[in-house]
PDB file of N, CA, C and O in Angstrom:
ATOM      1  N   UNK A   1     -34.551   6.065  -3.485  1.00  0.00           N
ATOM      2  CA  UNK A   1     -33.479   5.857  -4.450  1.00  0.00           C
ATOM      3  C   UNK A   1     -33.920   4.782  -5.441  1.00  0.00           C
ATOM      4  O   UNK A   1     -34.551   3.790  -5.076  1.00  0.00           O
ATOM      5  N   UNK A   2     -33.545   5.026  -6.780  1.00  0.00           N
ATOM      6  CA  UNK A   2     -33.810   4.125  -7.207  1.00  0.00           C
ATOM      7  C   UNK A   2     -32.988   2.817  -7.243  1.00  0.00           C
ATOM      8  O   UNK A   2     -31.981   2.808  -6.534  1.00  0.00           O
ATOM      9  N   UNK A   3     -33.252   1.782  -7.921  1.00  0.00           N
ATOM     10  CA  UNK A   3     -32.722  -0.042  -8.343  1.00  0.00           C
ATOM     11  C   UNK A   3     -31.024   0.247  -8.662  1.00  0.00           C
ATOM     12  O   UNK A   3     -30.103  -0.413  -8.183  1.00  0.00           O
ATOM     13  N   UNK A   4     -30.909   1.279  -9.491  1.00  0.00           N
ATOM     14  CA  UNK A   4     -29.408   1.432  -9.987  1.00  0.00           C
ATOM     15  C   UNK A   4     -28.621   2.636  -9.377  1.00  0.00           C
ATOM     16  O   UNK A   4     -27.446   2.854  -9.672  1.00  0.00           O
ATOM     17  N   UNK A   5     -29.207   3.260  -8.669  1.00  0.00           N
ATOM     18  CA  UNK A   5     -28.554   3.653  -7.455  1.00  0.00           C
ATOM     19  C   UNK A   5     -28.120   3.084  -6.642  1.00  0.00           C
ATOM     20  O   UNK A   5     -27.011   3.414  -6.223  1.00  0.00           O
ATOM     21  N   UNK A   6     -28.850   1.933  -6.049  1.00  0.00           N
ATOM     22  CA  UNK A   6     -28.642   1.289  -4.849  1.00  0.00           C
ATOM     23  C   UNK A   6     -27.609   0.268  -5.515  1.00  0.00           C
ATOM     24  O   UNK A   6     -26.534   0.315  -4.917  1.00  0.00           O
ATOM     25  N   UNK A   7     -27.614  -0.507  -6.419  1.00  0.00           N
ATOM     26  CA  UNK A   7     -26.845  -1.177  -7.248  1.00  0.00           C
ATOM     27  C   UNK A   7     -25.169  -0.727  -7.271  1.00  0.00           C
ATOM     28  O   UNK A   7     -24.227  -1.495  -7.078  1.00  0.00           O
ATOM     29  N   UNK A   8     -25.083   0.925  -7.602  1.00  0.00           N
ATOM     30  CA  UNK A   8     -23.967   1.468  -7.525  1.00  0.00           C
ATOM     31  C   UNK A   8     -23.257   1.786  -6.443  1.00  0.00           C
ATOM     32  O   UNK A   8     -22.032   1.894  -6.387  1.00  0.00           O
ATOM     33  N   UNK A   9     -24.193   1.968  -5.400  1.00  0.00           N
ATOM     34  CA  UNK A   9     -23.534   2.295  -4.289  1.00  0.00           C
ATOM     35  C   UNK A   9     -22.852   0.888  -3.309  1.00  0.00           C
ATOM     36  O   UNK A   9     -21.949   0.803  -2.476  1.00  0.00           O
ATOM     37  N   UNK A  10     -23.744  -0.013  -3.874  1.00  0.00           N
ATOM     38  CA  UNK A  10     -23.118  -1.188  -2.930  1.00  0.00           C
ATOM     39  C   UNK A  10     -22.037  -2.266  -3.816  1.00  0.00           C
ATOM     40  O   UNK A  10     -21.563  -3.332  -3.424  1.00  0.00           O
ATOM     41  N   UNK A  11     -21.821  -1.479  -5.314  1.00  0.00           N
ATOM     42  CA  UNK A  11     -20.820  -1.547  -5.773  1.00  0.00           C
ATOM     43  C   UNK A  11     -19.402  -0.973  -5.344  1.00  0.00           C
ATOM     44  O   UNK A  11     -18.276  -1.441  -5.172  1.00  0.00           O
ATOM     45  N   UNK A  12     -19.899   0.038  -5.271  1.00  0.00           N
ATOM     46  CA  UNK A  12     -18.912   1.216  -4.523  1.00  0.00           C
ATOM     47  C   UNK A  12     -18.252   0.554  -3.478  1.00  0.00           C
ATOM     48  O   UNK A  12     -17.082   0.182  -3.569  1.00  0.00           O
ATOM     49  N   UNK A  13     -19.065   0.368  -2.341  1.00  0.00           N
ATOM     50  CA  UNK A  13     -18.909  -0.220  -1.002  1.00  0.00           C
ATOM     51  C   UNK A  13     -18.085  -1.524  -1.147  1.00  0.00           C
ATOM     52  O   UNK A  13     -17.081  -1.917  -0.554  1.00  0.00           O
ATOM     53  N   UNK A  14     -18.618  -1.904  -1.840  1.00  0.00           N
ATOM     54  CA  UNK A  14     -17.843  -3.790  -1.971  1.00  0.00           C
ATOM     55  C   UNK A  14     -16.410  -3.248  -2.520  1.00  0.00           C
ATOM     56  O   UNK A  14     -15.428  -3.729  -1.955  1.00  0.00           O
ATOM     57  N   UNK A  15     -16.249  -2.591  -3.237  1.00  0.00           N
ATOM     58  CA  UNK A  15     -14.622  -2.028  -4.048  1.00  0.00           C
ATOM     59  C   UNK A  15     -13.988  -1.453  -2.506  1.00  0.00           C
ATOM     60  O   UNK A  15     -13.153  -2.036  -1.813  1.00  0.00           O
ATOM     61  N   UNK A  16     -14.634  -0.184  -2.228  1.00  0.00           N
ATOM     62  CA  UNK A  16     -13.154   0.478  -0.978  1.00  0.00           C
ATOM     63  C   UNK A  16     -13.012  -0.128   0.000  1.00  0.00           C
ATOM     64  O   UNK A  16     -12.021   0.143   0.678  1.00  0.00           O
ATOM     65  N   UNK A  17     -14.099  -1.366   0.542  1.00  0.00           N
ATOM     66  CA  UNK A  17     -13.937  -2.109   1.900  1.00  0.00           C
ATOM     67  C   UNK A  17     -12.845  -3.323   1.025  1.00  0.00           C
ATOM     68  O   UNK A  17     -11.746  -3.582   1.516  1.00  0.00           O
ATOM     69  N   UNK A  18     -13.199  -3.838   0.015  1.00  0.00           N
ATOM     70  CA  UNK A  18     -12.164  -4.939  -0.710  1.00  0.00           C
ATOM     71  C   UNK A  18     -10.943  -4.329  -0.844  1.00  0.00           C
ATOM     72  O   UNK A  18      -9.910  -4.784  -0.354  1.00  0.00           O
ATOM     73  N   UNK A  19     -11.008  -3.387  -1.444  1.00  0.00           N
ATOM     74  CA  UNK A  19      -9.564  -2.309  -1.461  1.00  0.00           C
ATOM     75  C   UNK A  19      -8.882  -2.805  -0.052  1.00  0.00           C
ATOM     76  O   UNK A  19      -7.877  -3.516  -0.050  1.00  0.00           O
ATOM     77  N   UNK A  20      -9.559  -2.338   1.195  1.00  0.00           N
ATOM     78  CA  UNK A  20      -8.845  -1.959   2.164  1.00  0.00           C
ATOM     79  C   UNK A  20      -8.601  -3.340   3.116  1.00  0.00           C
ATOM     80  O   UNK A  20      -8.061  -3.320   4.222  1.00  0.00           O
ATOM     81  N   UNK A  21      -9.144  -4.585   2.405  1.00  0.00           N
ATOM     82  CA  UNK A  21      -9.099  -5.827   2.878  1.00  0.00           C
ATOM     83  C   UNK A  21      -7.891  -6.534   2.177  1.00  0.00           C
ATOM     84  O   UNK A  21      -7.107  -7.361   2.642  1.00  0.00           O
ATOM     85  N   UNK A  22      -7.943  -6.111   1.224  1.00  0.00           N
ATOM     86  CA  UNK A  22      -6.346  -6.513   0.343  1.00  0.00           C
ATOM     87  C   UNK A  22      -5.684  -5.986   0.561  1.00  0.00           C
ATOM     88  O   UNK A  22      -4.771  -6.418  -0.142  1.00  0.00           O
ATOM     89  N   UNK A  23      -5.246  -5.070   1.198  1.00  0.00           N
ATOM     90  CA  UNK A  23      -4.578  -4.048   1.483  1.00  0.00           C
ATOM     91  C   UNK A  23      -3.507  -4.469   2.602  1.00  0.00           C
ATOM     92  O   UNK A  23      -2.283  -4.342   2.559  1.00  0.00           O
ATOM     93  N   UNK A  24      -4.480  -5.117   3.825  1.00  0.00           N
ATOM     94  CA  UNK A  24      -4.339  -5.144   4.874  1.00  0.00           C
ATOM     95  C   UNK A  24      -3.774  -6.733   5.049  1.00  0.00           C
ATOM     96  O   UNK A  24      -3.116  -7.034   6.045  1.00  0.00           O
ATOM     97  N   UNK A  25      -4.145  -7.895   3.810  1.00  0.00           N
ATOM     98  CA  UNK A  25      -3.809  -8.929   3.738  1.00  0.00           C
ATOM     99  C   UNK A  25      -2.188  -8.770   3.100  1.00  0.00           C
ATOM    100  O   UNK A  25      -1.250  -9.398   3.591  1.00  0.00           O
ATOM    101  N   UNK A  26      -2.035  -7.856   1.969  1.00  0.00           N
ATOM    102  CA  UNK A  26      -1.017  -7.807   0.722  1.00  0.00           C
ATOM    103  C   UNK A  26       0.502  -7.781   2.216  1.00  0.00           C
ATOM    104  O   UNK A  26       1.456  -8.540   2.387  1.00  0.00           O
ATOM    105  N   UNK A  27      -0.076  -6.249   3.172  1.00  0.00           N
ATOM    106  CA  UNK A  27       0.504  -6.371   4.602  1.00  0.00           C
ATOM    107  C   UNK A  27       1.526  -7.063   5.672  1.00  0.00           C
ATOM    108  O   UNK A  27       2.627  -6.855   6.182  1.00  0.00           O
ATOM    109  N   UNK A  28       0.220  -8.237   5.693  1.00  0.00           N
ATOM    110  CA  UNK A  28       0.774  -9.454   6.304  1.00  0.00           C
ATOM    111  C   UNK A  28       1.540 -10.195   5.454  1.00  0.00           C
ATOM    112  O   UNK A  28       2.596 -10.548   5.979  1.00  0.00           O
ATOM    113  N   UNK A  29       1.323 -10.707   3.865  1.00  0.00           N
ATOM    114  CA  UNK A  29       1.866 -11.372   3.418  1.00  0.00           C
ATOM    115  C   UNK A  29       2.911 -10.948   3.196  1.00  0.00           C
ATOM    116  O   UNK A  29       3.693 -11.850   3.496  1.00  0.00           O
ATOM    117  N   UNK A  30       3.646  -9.806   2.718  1.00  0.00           N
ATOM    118  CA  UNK A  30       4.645  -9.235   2.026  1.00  0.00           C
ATOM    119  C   UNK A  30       5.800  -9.283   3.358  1.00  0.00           C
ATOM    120  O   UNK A  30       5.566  -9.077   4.549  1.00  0.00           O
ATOM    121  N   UNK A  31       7.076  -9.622   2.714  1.00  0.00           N
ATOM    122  CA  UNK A  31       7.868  -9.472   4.096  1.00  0.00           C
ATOM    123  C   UNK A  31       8.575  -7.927   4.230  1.00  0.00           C
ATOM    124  O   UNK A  31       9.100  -7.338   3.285  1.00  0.00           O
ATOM    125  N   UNK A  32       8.462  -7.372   5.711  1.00  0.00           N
ATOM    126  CA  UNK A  32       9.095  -6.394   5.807  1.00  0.00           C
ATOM    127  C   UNK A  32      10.744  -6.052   6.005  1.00  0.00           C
ATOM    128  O   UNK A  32      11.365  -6.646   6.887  1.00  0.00           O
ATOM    129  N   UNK A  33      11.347  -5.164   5.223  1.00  0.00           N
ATOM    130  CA  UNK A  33      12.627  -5.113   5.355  1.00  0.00           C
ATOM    131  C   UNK A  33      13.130  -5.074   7.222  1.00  0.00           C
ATOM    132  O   UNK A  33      12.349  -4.608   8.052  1.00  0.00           O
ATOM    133  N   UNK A  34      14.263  -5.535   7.552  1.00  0.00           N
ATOM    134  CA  UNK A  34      14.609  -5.094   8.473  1.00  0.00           C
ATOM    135  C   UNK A  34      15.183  -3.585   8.393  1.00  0.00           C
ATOM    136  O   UNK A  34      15.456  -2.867   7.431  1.00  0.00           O
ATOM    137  N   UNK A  35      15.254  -3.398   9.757  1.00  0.00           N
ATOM    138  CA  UNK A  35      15.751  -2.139  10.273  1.00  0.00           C
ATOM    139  C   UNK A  35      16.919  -1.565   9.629  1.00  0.00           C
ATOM    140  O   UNK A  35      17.122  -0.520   9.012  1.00  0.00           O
ATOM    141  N   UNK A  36      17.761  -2.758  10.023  1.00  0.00           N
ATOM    142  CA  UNK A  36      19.643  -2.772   9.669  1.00  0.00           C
ATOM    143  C   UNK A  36      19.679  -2.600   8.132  1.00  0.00           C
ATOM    144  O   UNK A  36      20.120  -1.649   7.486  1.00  0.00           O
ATOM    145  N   UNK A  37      19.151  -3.663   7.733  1.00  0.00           N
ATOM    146  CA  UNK A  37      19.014  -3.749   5.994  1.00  0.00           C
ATOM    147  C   UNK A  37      18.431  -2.052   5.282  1.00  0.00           C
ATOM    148  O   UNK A  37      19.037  -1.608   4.307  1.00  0.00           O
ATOM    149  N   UNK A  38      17.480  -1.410   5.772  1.00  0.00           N
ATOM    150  CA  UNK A  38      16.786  -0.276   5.780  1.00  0.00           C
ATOM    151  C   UNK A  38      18.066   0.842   5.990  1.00  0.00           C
ATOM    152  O   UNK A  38      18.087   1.985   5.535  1.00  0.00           O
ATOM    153  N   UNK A  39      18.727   0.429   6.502  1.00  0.00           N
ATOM    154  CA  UNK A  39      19.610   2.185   7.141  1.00  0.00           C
ATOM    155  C   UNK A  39      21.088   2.120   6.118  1.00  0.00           C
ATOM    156  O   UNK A  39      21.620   3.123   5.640  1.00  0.00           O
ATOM    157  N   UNK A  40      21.750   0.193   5.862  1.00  0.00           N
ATOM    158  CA  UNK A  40      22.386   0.119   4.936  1.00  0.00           C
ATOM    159  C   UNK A  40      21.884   0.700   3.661  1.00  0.00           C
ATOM    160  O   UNK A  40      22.629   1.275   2.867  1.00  0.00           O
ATOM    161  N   UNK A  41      20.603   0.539   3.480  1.00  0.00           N
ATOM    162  CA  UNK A  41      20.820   0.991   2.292  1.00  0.00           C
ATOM    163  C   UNK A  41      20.348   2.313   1.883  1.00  0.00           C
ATOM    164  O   UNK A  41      20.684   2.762   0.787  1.00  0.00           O
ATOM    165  N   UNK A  42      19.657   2.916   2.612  1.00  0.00           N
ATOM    166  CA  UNK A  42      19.922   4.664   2.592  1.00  0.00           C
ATOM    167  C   UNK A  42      20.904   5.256   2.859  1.00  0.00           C
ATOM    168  O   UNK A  42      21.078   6.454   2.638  1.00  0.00           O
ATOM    169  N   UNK A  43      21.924   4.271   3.529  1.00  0.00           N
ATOM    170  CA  UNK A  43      23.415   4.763   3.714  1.00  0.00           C
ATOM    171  C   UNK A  43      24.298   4.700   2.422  1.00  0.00           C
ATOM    172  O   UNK A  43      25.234   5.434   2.106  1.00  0.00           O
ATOM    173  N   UNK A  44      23.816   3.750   1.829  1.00  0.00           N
ATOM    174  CA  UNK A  44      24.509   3.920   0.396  1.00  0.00           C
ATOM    175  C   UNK A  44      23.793   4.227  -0.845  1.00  0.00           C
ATOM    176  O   UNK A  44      24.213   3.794  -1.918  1.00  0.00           O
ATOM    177  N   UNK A  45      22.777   4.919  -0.767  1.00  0.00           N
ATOM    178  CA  UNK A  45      22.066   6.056  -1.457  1.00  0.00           C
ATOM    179  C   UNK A  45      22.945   7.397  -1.317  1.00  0.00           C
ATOM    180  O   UNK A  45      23.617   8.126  -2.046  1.00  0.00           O
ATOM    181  N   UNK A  46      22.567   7.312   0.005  1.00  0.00           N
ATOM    182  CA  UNK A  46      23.419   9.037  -0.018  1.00  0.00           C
ATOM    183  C   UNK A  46      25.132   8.913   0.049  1.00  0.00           C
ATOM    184  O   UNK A  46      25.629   9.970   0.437  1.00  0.00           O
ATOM    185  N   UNK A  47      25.714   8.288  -0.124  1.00  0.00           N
ATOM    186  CA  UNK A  47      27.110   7.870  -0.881  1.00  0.00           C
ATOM    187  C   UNK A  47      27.271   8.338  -2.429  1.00  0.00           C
ATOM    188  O   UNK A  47      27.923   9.251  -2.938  1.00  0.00           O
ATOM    189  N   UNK A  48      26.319   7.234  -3.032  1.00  0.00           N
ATOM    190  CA  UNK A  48      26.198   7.577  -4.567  1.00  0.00           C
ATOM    191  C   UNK A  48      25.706   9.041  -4.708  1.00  0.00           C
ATOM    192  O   UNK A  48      26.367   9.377  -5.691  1.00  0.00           O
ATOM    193  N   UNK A  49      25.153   9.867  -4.449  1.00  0.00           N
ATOM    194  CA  UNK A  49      24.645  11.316  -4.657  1.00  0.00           C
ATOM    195  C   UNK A  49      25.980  12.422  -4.480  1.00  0.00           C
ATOM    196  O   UNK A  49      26.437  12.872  -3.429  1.00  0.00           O
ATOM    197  N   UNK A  50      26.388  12.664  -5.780  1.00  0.00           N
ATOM    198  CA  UNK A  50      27.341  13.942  -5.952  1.00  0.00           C
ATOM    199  C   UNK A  50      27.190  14.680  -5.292  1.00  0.00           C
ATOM    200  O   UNK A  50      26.086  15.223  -5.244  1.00  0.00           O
ATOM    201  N   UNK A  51      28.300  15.096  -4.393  1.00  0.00           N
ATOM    202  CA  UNK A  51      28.053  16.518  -3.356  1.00  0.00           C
ATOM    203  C   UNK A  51      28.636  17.597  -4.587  1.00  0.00           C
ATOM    204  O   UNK A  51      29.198  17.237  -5.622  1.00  0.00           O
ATOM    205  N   UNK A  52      28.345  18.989  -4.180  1.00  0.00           N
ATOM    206  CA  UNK A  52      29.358  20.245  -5.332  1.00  0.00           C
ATOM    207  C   UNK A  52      29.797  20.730  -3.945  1.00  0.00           C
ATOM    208  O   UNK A  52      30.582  21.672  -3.841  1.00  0.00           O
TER     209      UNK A  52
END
């Protein structure tokens, strides 16, 4: 292979493993909804939606 092959590919590599390292950090940091909070409010989603 050549210099800018190898160049690209471990470009490549450094992006979808970083991708999937931020990914996995964004994860932990971000807080998850609760359960209760989660069901309230798909419960009042499908409230607002016009039945015919």
């Amino acid at each position: 292979m050549n210099p800018a092959a190898i160049i690209m590919m471990i470009v490549t590599i450094l992006l979808v493993w970083g991708g999937l390292v931020a990914s996995m950090v964004m994860l932990r940091i971000l807080p998850t909804p609760d359960s209760d909070e989660e069901h309230e409010t798909l419960s009042s989603q499908k409230a607002e939606v016009p039945t015919r």
